[in-house]
N, C-alpha and C positions, 0 to 999 in steps of 0.2 A: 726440832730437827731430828730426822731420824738417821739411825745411823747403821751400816749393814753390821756383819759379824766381826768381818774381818776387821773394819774400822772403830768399833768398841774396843773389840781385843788389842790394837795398837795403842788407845786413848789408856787401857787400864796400865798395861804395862809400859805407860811413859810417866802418868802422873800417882802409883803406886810405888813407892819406894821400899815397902818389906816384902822378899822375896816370896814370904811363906802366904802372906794375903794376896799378894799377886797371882799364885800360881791357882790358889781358892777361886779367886773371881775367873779367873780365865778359865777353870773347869766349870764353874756355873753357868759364864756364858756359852760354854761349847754344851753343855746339856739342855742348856734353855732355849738354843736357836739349829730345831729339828728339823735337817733339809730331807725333802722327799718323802716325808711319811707325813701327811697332810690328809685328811678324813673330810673328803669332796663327797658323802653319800645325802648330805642335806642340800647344799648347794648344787648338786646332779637331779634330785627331787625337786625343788625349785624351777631348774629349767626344766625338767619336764612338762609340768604345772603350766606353765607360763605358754609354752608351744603350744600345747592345747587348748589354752584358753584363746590364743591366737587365732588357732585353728577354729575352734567355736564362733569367737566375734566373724570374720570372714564369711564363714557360712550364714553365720545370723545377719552380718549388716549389708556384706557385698553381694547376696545373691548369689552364692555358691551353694545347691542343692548338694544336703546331704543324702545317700543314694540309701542308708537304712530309714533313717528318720523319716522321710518324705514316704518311703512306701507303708511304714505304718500307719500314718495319719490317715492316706489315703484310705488306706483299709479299715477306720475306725467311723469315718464323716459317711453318713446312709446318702444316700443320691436320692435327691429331690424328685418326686414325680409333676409331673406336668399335666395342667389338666385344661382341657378347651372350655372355654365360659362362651358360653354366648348371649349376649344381651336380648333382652327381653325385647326393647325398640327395633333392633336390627330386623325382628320379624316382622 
């Protein structure tokens, strides 16, 4: 069971009976439960990550033409030449 701050801090100073240890814990708890300075720079990079790989599968499975990708490739594959055969029989 988890318990918030507030509700620790009420648990020590009911079943803590020496002033001087009581007032110890309830500063460790108040140091140890840091609101609002929370370090989201990994989990902000994660979803990053994630969106674009989204973004990537989409293009790659659902048929969403990437507009750079698609024009390089283009530019890479030589264009087949065609050439008339004509059968020997046919004359």
């Amino acid at each position: 069971m988890k318990l918030s701050k507030e509700e620790l801090k009420a648990k020590i100073s009911e079943k803590v009976t020496d002033p001087e240890l009581s007032i110890e814990l309830l500063e460790d708890v108040e140091d140890s439960f840091v609101e609002g300075e929370v370090d989201n720079t990994e989990l902000e990079d994660l979803k990053e990550k994630y969106s674009n790989l989204q973004e990537r599968y989409k293009n790659r499975f659902l048929g969403i033409p990437e507009e750079s990708g698609e024009s390089e490739e283009k530019k890479d594959v030589p264009e087949l030449e065609t050439k008339d055969v004509i059968d020997i029989k046919e004359i």
